[in-house]
Each structure stands twice: as structure tokens, then as C-alpha cells.
N, C-alpha and C positions, 0 to 999 in steps of 0.2 A: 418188603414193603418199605416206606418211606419211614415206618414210626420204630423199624429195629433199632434204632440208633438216635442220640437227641445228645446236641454239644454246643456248646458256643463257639463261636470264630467269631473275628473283626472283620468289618467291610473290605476294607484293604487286600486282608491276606485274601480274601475270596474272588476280589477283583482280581487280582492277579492273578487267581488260579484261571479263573477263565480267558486270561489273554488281555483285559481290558490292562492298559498302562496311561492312556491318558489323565492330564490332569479335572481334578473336580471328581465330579460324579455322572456317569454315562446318561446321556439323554434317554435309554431304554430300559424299561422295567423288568426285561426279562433278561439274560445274558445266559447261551449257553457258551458252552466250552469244552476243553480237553477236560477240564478239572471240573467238569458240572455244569450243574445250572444255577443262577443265582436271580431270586427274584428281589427287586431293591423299591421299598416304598419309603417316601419322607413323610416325615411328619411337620406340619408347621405348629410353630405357638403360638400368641395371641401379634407377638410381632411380626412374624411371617418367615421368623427364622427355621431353615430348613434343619431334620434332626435324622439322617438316613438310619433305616431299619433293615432287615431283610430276612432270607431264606437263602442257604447255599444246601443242596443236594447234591450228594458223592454218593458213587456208587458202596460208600462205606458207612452212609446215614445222613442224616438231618443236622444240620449248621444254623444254630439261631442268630442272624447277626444285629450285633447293635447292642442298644438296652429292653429291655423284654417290654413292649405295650399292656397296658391294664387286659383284665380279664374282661370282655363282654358277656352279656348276658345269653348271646346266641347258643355259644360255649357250652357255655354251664346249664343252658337247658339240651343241648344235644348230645350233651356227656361226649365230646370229640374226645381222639388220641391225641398224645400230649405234642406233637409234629403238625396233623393239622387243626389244635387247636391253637400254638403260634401262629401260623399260617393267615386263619380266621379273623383272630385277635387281633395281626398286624394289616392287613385288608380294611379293617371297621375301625381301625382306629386313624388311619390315613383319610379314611373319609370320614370321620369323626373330626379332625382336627381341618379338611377342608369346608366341611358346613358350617363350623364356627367361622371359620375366616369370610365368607362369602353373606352368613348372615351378618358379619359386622358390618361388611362392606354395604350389605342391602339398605343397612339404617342409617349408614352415611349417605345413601342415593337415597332415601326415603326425606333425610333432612332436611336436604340442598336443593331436592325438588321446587319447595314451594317459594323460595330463591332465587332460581338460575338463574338471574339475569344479574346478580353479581359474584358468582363464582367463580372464578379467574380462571383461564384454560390451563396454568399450568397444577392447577391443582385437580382437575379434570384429566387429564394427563397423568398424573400419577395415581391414582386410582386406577383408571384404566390401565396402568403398567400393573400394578395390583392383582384387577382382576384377572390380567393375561398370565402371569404367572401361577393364579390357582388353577385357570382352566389347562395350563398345560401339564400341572402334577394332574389336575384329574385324568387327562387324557392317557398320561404313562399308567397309570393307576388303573383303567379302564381296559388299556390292551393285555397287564397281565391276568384281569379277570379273562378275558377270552380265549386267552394261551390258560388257561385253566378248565374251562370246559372244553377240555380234550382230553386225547393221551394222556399229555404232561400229569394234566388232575388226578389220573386214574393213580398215580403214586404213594396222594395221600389219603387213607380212608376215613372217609365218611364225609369225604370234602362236599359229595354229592346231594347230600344233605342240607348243606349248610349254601350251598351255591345260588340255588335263586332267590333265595335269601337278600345274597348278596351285589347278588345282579339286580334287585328289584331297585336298594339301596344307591348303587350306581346310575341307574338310571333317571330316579328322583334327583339325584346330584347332579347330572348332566346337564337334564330341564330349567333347575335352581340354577345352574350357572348361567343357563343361557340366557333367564329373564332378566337376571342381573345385569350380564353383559349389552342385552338390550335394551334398558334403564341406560343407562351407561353413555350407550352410542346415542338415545332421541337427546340426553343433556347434551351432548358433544355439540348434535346436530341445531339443537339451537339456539346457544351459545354461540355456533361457528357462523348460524344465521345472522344473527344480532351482532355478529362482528362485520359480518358485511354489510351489514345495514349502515351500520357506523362508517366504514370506509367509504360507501356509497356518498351517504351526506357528505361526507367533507369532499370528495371528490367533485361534487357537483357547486358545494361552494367554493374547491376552487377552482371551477370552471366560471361562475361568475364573476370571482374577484378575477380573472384571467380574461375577460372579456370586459368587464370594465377597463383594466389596464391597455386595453388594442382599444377599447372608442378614446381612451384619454389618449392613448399615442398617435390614435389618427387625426383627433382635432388637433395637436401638438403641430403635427406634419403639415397639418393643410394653415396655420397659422405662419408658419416656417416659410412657408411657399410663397404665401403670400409677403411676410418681410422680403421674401429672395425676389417675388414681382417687383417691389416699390423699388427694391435694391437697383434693380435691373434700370426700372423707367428710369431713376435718379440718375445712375451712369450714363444713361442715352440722352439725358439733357445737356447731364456735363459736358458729353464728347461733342455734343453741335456748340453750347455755348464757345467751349475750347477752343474750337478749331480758328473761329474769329476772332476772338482773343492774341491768341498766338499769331497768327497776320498781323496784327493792328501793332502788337507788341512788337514783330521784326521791322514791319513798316517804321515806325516812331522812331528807331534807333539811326542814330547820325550816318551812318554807313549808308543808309536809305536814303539820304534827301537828295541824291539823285531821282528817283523817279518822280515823276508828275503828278500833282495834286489830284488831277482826274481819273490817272490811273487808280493813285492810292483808295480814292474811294468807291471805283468800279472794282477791285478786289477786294475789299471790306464788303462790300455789297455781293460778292460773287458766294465767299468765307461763310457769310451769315445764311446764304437762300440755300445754297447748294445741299450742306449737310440737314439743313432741316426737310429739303425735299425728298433728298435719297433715305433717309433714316425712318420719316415720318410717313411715308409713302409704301412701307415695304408690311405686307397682308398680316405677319405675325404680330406685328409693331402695332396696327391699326386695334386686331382683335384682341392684343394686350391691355390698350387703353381704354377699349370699350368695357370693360370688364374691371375695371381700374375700383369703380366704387366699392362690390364687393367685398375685391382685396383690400382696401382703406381697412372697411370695416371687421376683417378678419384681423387683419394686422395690429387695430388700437384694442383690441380685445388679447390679442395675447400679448402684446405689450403693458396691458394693465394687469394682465394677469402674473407677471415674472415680478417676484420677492425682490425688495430692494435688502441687499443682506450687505452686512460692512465685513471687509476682509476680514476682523481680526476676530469677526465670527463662524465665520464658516465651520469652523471644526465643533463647534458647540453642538453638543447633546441636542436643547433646545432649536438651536437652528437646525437640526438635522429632521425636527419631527416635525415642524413647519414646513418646510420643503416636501415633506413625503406624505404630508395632507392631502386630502382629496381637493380637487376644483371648487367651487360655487358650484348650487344647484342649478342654477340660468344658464350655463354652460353647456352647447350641445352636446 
């Protein structure tokens, strides 16, 4: 039986009896091997620091590893043998040390409940890193209860006794973790709500202020247009004034007084009708001018509306924030 024999050994040497050589400590709570079987539970303490315990069985006895867990009261009322009352001991006291951890954690989620909406996500975040790490000790914790009701169990006697005991114990622990972890997840979830809520609003204010900025650049544009109309008419004045001009001015020049008075002023006369017929005559030209009043009144509107700013301000703070003012409200 399991209870012939009762020794201490280190974690280490048992790890390796069984083959395990990776660094840390094996993500399984049971490990067998050439050299046995080696059941490994941790314990946490109030900080969450892990303190590995165990069970190594050889076929030459019982291996208590670690430092010895308190005595429970299951124990001592079942008068166990001194193999699976370690066993026992170390079983109840892993979950001993995980229902403390998880009630702490509860009355921290019990706190910040009535709160959440300023509890920051990375602090929500670590808790939850928290609570992930009890639930997965419970979980190694939980499978070697199951590799215990079996064969393996039949090793130590009077395990059978003490087992749904233990299994009741585990299971209430499971539940506990679970409501925790789901405390947990509705903060996350709305926290994570209220965060999009938040990005919502500003997203849509800056969808306003982005559509503000497109009616200010389209009045901008249709004011531009209109400078570029008048610009336009202006030039088409110049080039019919021009053209007479320049005649009158070759005519006048001594070179000229050859020709005939009468010629000279049937091509003045030719200079002046011709270009304003062809220019003034032509359907774009016509529909330009008809429309002329509008653009007046687009063009002395954004004309009065451009900053008179003196070069040697331009680079000014001040100047800078004037410029990036908004329009008048009268402003389409």
C-alpha cells in the first residue's frame, strides 16, 4: 500500500524522476513516469505567489514534496494514514489558499461595481489576468482530484472516505470561480460599452466638424470661381480694348504717315467693332455675363471676408488663430 513508506524529497528531484526537465513548473498536476507518479499542487498566499507542494509515489513508498501543509480538520476527524492524510491535507489546503484568493478578488469586484464607470480597463485587465490564473490552478487542481477517483486512489487508503468530501469542496470552488469570473466579464463588458460610446460621440463630432470644414471649402471654392469669372470678364475687356489700341498706337508711329487719313480711321474703326463682335457674340461669353451679378456678389463677399494680415505677422501665434477662425454666422 501507499502508506508502507512516508519520506521527504524536493520537487526537483521528483521532477526528474519522472522525466519532466522543462523549466518552471509542468502545467499538469499529475505526472507519471519511469520513477512514479508525482501529484504537484501550489499553493498561493495573500499575494498570489505560487509555493509548489506535492506527492511522489515509488514503488518504494510515499515522497512528501515541498513543506508539509497545516493539518485540516477532515484529517483529524477521519483518523487518515499518515500518506493519505498528506495527500488530503495538501488537496484542502490548495483549495484553501484558492478561496481566499478569489474571495479577495470578489470584494474587489464587489467594490468597483458601484463605480464602473470610472475604473480604468487596465486595471480591469489585471484582475482578470488574476482571476485567470486562479481558475487555471483550480483547473490542474480539479484534474488530479479525478485521476484520484480511480485506480491511481486505490493506493492510498482511506482516500475513499475523505474523496467526496473533496470533490463536494471542488465543486463549490468551481461555481465560486465561475460567478467571479462572470462579475468580471459584465464590468469588462460595460466598461468596454461606455468606451464605445465615448468613441462614438467624438466620432460623430468629428463628422460635424468634417462637414463643416467641406460647406466652408465649398463656399471658399464657389467664391474663387467667382474671383476667377470677373478675372476672366476683365481679361476679355482688356484683349478687345487692346487690340485698338495697339492699331492706333502702330498707326501714330512716323513709319505710318504713309497711309491715308481715311484708311487710318476705317481700321480704328475695323480694331474697335471686330473684336468686340467676335468675343461678345460667342454663347459662353453671352451666358457668362448674364450671370455676371451673382458672381459680383459672391466675389465682394469673399473679398471681404480675406484677413488683411501685415507680413511681418504672419508667423504670429495670434495671427494664426484668427485665420483658423470660423466665418461669420450670415455666411452660407
Amino acid at each position: 500500500m501507499a502508506d508502507s513508506s512516508r519520506t521527504e524529497a524536493t520537487v526537483p528531484e521528483a521532477l526528474r524522476a519522472v522525466g519532466f526537465t522543462g523549466p518552471g513548473l509542468p502545467s499538469r498536476a499529475v505526472l507519471h513516469g519511469a520513477g512514479g507518479t508525482v501529484i504537484l499542487v501550489t499553493t498561493l498566499d495573500p499575494a498570489g505567489r505560487e509555493t509548489p507542494h506535492g506527492i511522489w509515489v515509488t514503488p518504494d513508498g510515499v515522497h512528501r514534496l515541498g513543506p508539509a501543509p497545516p493539518t485540516s480538520l477532515l484529517t483529524e476527524s477521519l483518523r487518515l494514514a499518515e500518506s493519505t492524510a498528506d495527500l488530503v491535507n495538501l488537496l484542502q489546503a490548495g483549495a484553501r489558499s484558492y478561496l481566499e484568493r478569489l474571495e479577495a478578488l470578489g470584494e474587489r469586484v464587489d467594490a468597483i461595481e458601484d463605480h464602473w464607470s470610472t475604473i480604468s480597463l487596465e486595471e480591469l485587465g489585471r484582475l482578470t489576468h488574476i482571476h485567470r490564473s486562479i481558475r487555471k490552478s483550480i483547473g490542474r487542481l480539479s484534474v488530479a482530484v479525478l485521476e484520484l477517483d480511480g485506480p491511481f486512489g486505490e493506493r492510498f487508503r482511506g482516500l475513499e472516505k475523505a474523496l467526496p468530501r473533496i470533490q463536494s469542496e471542488f465543486s463549490h470552488l468551481e461555481d465560486y470561480s465561475a460567478a467571479v469570473g462572470q462579475s468580471l466579464r459584465d464590468l469588462l463588458a460595460l466598461r468596454t460599452a461606455a468606451e464605445a460610446n465615448h468613441l462614438s460621440e467624438a466620432t460623430n463630432r468629428l463628422g460635424e466638424v468634417s462637414n463643416q470644414i467641406a460647406a466652408y471649402a465649398n463656399t471658399s471654392n464657389i467664391r474663387m470661381l467667382g474671383i476667377a469669372y470677373v478675372a476672366l470678364v476683365l481679361a476679355l475687356v482688356s484683349a478687345v480694348v487692346l487690340i485698338p489700341n495697339t492699331g492706333a498706337t502702330i498707326l501714330g508711329m512716323p513709319s505710318a504717315a504713309w497711309v491715308p487719313g481715311v484708311w487710318v480711321d476705317v481700321i480704328l474703326v475695323v480694331l474697335a467693332i471686330v473684336p468686340i463682335v467676335v468675343v461678345f457674340t460667342r454663347p459662353w461669353v453671352k451666358g457668362l455675363l448674364r450671370g455676371l451679378g451673382p458672381i459680383e456678389a459672391r466675389t465682394r463677399e469673399g473679398l471681404r471676408d480675406l484677413p488683411e494680415v501685415a507680413a511681418a505677422e504672419v508667423n504670429s501665434p495670434t495671427t494664426e488663430r484668427e485665420l483658423a477662425a470660423p466665418p461669420p454666422r450670415g455666411l452660407p
